[in-house]
TIRO-2110 file (N, C-alpha, C; in Angstrom, 1 decimal):
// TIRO-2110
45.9, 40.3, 7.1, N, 1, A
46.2, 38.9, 7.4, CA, 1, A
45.1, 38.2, 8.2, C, 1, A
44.5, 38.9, 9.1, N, 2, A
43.2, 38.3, 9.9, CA, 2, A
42.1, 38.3, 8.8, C, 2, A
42.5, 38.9, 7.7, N, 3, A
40.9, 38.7, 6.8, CA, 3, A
41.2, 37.1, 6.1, C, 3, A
42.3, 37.0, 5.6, N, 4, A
42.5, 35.7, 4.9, CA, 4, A
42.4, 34.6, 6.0, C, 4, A
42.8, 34.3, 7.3, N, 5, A
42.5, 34.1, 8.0, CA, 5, A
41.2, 33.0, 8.2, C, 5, A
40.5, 34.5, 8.5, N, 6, A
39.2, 34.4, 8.4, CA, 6, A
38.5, 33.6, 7.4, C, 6, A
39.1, 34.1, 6.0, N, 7, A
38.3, 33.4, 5.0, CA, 7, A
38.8, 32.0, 4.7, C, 7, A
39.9, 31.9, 5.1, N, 8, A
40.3, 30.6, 4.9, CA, 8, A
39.2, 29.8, 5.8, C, 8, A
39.3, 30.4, 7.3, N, 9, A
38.4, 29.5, 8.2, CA, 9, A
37.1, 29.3, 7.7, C, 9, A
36.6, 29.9, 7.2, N, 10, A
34.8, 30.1, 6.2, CA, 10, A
35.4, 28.6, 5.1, C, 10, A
36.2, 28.8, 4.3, N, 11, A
36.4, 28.2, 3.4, CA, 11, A
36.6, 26.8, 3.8, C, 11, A
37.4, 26.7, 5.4, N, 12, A
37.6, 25.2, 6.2, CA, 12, A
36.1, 24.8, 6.1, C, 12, A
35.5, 25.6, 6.9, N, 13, A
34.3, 25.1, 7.4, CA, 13, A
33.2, 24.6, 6.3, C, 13, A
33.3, 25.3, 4.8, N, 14, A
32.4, 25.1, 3.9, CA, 14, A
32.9, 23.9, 3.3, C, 14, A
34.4, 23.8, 2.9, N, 15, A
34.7, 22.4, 2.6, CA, 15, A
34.7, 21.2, 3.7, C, 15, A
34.6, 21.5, 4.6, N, 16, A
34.1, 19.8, 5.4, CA, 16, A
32.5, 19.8, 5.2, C, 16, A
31.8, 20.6, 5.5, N, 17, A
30.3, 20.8, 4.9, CA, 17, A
30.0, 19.7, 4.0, C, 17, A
30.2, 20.1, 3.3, N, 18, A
30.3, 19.6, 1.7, CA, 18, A
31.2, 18.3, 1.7, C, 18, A
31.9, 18.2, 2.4, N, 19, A
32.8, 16.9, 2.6, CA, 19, A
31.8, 15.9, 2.9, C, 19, A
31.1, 16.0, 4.0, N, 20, A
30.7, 15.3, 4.9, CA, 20, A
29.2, 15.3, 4.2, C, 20, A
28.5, 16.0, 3.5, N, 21, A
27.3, 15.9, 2.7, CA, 21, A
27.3, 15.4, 1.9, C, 21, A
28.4, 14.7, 0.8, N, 22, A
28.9, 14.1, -0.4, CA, 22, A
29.0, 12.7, 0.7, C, 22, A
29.7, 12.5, 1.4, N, 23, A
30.4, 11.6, 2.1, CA, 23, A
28.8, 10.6, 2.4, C, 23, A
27.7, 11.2, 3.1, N, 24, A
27.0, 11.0, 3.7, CA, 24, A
25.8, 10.5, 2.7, C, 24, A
25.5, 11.3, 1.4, N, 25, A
24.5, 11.0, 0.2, CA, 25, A
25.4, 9.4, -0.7, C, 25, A
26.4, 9.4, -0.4, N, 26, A
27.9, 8.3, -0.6, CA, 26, A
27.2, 6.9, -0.4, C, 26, A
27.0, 7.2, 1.2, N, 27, A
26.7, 5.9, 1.6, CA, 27, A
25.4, 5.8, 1.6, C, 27, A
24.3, 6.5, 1.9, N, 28, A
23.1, 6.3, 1.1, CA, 28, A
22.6, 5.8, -0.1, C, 28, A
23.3, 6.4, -1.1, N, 29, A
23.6, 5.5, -2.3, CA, 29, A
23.8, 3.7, -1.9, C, 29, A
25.5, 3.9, -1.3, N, 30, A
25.6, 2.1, -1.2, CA, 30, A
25.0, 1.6, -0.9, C, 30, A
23.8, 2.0, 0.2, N, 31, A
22.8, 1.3, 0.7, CA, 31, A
21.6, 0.8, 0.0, C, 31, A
21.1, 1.5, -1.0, N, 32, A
20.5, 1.5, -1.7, CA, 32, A
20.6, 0.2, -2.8, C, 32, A
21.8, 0.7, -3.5, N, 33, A
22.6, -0.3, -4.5, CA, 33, A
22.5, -1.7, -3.3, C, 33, A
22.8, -2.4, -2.4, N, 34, A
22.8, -2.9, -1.7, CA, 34, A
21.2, -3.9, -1.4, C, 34, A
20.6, -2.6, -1.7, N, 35, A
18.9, -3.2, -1.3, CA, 35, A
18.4, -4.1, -3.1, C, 35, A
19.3, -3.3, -4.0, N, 36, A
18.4, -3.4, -5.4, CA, 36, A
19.5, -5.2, -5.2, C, 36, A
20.4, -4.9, -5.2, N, 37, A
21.5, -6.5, -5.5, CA, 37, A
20.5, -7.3, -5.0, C, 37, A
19.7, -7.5, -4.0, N, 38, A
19.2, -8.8, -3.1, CA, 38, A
18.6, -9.8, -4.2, C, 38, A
18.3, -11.0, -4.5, N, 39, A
17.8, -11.7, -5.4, CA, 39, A
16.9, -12.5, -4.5, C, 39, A
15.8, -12.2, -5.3, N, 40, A
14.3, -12.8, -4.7, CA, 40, A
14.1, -14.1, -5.5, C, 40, A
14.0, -14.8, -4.7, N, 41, A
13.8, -16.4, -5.2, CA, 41, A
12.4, -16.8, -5.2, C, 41, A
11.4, -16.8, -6.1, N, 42, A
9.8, -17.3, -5.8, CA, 42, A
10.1, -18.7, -5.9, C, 42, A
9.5, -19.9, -5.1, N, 43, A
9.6, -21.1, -5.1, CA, 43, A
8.3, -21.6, -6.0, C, 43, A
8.2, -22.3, -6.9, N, 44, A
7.4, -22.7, -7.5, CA, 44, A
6.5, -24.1, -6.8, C, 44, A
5.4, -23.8, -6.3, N, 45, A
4.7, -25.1, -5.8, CA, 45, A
4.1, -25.9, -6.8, C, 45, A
4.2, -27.6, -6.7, N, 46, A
3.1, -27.9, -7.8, CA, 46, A
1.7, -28.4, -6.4, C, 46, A
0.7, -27.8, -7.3, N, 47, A
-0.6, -28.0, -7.1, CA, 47, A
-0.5, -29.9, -6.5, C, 47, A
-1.3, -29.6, -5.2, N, 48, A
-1.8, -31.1, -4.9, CA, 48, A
-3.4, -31.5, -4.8, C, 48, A
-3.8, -32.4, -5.3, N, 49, A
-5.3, -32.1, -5.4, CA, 49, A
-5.9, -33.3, -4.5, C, 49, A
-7.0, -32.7, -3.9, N, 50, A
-7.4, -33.8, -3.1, CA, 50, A
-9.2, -34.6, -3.6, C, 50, A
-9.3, -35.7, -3.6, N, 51, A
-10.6, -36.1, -4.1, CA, 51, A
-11.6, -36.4, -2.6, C, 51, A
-12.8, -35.9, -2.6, N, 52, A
-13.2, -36.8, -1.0, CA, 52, A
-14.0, -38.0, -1.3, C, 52, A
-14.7, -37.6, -2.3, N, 53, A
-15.7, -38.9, -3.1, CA, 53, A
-15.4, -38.6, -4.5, C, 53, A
-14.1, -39.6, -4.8, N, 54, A
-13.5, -39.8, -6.3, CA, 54, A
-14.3, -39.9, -7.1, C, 54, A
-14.9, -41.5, -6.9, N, 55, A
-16.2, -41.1, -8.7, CA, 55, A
-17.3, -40.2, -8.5, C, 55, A
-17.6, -39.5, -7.3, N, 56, A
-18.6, -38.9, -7.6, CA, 56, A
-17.7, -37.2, -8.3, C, 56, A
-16.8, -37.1, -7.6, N, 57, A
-16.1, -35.9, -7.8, CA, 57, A
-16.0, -35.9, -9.6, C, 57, A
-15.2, -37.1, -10.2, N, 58, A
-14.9, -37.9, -11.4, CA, 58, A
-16.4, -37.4, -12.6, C, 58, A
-17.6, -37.7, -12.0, N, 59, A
-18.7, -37.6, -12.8, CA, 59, A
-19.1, -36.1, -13.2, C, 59, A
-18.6, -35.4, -12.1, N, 60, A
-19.2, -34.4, -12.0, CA, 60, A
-18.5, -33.4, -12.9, C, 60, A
-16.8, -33.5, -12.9, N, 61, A
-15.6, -33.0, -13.0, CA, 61, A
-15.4, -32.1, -12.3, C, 61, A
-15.0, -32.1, -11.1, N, 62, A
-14.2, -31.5, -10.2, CA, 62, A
-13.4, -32.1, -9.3, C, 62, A
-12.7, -30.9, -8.5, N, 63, A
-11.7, -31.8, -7.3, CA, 63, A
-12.1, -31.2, -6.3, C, 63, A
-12.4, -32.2, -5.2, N, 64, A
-12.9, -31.3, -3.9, CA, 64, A
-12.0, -30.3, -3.3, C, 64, A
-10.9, -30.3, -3.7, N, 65, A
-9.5, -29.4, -2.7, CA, 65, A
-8.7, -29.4, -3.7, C, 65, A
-7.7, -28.3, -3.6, N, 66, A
-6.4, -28.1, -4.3, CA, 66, A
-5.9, -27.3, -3.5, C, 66, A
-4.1, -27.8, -3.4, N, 67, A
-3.4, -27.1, -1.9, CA, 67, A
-2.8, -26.8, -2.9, C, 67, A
-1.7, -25.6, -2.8, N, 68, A
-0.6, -24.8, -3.5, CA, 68, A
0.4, -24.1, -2.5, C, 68, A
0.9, -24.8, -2.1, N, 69, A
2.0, -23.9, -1.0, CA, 69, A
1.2, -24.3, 0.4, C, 69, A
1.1, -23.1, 1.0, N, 70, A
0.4, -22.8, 2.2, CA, 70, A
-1.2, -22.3, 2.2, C, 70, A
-1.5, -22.3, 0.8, N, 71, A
-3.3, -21.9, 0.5, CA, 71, A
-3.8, -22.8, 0.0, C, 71, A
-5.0, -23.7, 0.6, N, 72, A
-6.1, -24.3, 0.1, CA, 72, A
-7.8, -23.6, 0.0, C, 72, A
-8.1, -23.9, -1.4, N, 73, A
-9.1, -24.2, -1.7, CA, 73, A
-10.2, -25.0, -2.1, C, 73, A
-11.0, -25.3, -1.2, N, 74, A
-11.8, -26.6, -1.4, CA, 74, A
-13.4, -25.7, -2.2, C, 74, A
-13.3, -26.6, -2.8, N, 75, A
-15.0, -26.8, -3.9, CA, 75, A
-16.1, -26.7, -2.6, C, 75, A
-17.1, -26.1, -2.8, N, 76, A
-18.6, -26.1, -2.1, CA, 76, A
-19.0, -27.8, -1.7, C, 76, A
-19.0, -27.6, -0.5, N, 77, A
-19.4, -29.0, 0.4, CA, 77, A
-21.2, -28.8, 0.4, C, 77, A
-21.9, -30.0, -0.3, N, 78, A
-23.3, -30.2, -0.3, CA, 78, A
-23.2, -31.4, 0.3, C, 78, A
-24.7, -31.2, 1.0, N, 79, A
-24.8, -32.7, 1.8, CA, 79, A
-25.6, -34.0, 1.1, C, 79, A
-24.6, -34.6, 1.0, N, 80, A
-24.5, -35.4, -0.1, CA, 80, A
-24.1, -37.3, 0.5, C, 80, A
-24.1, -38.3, 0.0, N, 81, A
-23.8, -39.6, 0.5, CA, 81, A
-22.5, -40.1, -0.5, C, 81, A
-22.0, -41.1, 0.1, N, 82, A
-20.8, -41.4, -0.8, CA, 82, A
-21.2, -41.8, -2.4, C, 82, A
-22.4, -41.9, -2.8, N, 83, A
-23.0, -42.0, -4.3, CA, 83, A
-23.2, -40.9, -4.4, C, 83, A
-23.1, -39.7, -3.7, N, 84, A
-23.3, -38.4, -5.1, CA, 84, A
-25.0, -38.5, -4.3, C, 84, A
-26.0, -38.8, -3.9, N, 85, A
-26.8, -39.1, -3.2, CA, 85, A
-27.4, -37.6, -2.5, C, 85, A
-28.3, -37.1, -2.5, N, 86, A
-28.9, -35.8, -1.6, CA, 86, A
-29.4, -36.1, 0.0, C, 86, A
-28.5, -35.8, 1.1, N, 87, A
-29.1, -36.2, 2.2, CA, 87, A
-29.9, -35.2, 3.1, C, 87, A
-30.7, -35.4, 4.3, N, 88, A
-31.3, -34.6, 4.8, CA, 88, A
-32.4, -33.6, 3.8, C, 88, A
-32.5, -34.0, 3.1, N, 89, A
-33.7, -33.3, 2.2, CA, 89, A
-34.8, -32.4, 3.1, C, 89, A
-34.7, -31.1, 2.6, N, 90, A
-35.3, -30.6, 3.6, CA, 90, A
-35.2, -29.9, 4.7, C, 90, A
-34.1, -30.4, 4.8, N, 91, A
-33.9, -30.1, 6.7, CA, 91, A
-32.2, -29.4, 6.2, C, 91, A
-32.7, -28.0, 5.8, N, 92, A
-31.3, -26.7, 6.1, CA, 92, A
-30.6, -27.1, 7.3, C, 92, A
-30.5, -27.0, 8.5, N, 93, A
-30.1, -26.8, 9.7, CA, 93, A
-29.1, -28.2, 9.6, C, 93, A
-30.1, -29.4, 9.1, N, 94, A
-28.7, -30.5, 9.0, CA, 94, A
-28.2, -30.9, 7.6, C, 94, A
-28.6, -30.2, 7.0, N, 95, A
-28.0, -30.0, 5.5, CA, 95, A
-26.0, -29.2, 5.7, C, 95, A
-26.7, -28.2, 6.7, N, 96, A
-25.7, -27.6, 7.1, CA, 96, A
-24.5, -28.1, 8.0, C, 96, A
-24.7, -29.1, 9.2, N, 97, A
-23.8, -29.9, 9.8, CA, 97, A
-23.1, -30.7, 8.9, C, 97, A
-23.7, -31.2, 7.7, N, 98, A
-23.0, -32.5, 7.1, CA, 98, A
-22.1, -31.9, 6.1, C, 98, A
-22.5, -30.4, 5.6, N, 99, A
-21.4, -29.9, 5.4, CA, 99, A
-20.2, -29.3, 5.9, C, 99, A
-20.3, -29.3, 7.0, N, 100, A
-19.5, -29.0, 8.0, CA, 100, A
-18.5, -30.4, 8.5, C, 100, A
-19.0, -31.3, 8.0, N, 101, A
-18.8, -32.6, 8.7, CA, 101, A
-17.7, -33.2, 7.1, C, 101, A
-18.2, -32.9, 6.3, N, 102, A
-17.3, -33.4, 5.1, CA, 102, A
-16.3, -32.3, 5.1, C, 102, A
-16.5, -30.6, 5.1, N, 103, A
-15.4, -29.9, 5.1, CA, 103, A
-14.1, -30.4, 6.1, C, 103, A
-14.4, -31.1, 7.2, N, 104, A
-13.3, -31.0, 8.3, CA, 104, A
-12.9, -32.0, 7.7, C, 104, A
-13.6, -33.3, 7.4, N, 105, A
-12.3, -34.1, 6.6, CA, 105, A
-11.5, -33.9, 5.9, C, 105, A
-11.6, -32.8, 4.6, N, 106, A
-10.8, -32.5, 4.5, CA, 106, A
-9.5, -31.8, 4.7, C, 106, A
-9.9, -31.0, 5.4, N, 107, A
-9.3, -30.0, 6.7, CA, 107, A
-8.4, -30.8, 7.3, C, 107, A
-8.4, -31.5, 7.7, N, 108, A
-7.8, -33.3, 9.0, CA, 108, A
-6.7, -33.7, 7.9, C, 108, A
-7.3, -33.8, 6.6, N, 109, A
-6.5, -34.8, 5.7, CA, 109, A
-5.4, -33.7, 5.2, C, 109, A
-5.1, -32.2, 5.2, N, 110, A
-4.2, -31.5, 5.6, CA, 110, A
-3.4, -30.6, 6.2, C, 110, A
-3.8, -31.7, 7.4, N, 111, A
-3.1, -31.3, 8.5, CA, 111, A
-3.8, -29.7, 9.6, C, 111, A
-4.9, -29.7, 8.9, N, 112, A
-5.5, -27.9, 9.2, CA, 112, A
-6.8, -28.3, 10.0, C, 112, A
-7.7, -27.2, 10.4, N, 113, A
-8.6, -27.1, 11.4, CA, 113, A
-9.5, -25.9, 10.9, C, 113, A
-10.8, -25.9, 11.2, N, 114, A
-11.4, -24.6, 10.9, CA, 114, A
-10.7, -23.1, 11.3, C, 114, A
-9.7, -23.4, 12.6, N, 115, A
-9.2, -22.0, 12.8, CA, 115, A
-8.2, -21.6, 11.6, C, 115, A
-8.0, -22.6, 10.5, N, 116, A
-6.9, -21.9, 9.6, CA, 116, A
-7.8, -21.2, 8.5, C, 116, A
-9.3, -21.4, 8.0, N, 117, A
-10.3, -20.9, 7.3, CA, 117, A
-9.6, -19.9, 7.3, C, 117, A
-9.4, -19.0, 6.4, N, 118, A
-9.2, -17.2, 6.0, CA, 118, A
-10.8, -16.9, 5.0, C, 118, A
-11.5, -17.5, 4.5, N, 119, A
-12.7, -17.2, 3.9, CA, 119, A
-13.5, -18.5, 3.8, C, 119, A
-15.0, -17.8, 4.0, N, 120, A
-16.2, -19.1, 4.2, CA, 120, A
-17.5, -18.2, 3.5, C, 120, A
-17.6, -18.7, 2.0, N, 121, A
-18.3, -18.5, 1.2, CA, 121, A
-19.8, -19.3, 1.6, C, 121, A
-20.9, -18.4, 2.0, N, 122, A
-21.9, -19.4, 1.7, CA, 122, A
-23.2, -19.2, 1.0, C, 122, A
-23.7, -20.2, -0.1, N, 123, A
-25.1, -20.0, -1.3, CA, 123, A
-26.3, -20.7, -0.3, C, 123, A
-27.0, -20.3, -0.3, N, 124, A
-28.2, -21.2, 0.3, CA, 124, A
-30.1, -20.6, -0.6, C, 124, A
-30.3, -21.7, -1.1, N, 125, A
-32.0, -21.0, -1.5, CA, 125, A
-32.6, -20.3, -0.5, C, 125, A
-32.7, -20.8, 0.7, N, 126, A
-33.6, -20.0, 1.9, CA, 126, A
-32.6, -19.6, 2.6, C, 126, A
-32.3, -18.1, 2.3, N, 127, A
-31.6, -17.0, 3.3, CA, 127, A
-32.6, -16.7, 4.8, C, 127, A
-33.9, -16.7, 4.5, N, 128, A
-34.1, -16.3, 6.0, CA, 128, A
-34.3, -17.8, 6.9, C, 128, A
-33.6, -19.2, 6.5, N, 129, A
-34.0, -20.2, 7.0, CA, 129, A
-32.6, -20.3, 7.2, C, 129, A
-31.4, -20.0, 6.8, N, 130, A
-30.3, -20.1, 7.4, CA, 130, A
-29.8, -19.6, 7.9, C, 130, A
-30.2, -18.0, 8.3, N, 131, A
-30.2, -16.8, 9.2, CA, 131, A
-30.6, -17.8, 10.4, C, 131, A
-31.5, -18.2, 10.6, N, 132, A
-32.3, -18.9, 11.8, CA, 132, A
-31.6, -19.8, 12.3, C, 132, A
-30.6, -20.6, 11.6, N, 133, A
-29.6, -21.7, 11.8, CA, 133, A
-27.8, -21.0, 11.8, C, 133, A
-27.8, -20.0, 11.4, N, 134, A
-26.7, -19.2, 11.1, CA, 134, A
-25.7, -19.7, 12.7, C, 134, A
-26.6, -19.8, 13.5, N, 135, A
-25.7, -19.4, 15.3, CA, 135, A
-24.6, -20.6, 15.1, C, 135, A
-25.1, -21.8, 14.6, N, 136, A
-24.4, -23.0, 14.3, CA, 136, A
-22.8, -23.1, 14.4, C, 136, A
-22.5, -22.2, 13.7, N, 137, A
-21.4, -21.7, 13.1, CA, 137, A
-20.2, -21.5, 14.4, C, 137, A
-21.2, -20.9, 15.3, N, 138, A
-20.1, -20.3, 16.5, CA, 138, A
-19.7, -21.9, 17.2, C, 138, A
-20.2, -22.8, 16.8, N, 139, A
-19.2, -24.5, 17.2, CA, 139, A
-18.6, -24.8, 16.2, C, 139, A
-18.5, -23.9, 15.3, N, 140, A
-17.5, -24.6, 14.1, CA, 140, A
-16.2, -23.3, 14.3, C, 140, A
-16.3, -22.5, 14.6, N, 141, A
-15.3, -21.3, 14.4, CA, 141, A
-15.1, -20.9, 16.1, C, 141, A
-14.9, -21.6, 16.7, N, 142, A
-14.1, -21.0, 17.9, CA, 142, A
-13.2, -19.9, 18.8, C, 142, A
-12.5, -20.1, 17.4, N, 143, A
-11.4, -18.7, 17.6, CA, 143, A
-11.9, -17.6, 17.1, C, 143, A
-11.7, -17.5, 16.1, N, 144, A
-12.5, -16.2, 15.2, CA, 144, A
-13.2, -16.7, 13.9, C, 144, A
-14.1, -15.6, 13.6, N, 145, A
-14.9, -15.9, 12.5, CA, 145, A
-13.9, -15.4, 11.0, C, 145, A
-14.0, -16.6, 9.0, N, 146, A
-13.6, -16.2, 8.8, CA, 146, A
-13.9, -14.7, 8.0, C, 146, A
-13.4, -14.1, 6.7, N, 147, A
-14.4, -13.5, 5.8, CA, 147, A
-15.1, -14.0, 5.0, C, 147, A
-16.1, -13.4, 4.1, N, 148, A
-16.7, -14.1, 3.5, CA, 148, A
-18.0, -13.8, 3.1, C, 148, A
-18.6, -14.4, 2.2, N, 149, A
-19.7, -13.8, 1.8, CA, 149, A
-21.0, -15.1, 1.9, C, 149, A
-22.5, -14.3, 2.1, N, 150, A
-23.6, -15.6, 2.3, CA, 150, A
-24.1, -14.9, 1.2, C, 150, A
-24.3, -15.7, 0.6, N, 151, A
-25.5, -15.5, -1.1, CA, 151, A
-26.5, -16.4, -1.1, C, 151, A
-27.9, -16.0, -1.0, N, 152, A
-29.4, -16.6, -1.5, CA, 152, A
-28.8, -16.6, -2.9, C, 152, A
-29.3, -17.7, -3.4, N, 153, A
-29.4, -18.2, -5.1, CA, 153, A
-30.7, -19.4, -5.1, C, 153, A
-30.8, -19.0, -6.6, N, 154, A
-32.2, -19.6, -6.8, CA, 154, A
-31.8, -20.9, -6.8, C, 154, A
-30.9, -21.5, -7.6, N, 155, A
-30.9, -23.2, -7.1, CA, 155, A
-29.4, -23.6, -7.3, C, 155, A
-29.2, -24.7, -6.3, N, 156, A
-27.8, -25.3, -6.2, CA, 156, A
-27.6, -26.2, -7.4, C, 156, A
-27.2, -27.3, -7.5, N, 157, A
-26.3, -27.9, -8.4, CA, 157, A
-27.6, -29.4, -8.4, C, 157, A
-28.4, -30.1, -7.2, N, 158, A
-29.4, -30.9, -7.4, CA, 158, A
-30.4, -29.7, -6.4, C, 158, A
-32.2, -30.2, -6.8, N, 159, A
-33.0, -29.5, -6.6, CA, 159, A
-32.9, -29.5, -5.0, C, 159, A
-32.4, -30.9, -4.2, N, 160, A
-32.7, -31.1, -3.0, CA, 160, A
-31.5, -30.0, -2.2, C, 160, A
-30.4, -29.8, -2.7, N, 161, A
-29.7, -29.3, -1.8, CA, 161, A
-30.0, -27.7, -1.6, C, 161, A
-29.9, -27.3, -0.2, N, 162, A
-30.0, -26.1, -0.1, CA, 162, A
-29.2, -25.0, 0.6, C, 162, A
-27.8, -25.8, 1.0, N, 163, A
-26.8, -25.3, 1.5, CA, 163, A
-25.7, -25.7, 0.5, C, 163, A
-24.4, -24.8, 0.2, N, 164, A
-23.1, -24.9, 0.1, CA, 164, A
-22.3, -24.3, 0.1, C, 164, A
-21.1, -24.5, 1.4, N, 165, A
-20.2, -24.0, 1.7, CA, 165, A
-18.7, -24.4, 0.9, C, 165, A
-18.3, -23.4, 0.7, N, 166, A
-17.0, -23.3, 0.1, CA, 166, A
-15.9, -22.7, 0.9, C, 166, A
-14.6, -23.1, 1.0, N, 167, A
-13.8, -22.3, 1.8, CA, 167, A
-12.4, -21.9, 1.2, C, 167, A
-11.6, -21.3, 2.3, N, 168, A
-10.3, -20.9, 1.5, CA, 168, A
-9.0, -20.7, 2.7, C, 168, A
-8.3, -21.3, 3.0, N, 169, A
-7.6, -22.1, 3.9, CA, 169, A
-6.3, -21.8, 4.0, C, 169, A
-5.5, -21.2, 4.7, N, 170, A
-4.1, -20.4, 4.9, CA, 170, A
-3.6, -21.6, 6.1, C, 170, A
-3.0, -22.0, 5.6, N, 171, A
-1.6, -23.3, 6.5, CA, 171, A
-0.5, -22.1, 6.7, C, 171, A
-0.5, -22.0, 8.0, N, 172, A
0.8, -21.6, 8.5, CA, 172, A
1.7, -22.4, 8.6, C, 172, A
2.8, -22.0, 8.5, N, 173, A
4.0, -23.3, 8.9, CA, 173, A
4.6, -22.9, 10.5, C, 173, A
END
């Protein structure tokens, strides 16, 4: 009698085991099933485009900016006059402010600041002349610097220019 007992008690103990391991892979499961049901909604943005100098932009065919959600990217800022015009000829160091000077307008015009920059592309013919002017930068980027890459190339888009900066611009909400 103590052996059946016994084995019943083995047999108690293996069926709640097993109870409670079924029970327990049970609700793992629902959890699971639970995660796959969720429905992801992608919101579709339409593109807004911004011009800074229309007919010059118009001639050239491009848009200085295009926002999509919460990321902008603006076209390479040359220092240039409201005709499409080459200014500071010569002079990298202020070639480079007036690009800096037309980037923030656009920047202002949505709602952003150089601290939202996430990337700052820059082409220049004289790499060891913008190295020399490079420090400039730490009055334009205050907070942090973004990523990005500096590329020497043999020639910009007119003979006179010798800086352009391009960026890439994360709007938090």
């Amino acid at each position: 009698m103590k052996k059946i007992a016994k084995n019943t008690n083995h047999l108690t103990i293996i069926v709640m085991l097993f109870s409670l391991t079924f029970a327990t892979q049970s609700c793992e499961q629902k959890e699971v099933t639970k995660e796959v049901e969720k429905e992801v909604i992608v919101k579709s943005e339409k593109p807004e485009y911004f011009l800074l100098r229309p007919e010059v932009e118009k001639a050239y065919g491009y848009s200085h900016a295009v926002k999509i959600g919460n990321d902008i990217k603006i076209s390479g800022a040359v220092s240039m006059d409201d005709e499409g015009n080459p200014t500071a000829v010569g002079d990298l160091g202020q070639q480079m402010k007036n690009c800096y000077a037309d980037l923030e307008k656009i920047l202002k015009h949505y709602g952003c600041t150089f601290d939202d920059v996430v990337v700052e592309n820059i082409f220049t013919t004289n790499m060891p002349l913008f190295l020399e002017k490079a420090a400039y930068r730490n009055e334009i980027y205050t907070q942090q610097f973004p990523t990005g890459s500096w590329l020497g190339v043999k020639e910009l888009a007119l003979p006179e220019f010798m800086i352009e900066i391009e960026l890439e611009v994360h709007k938090s909400e």
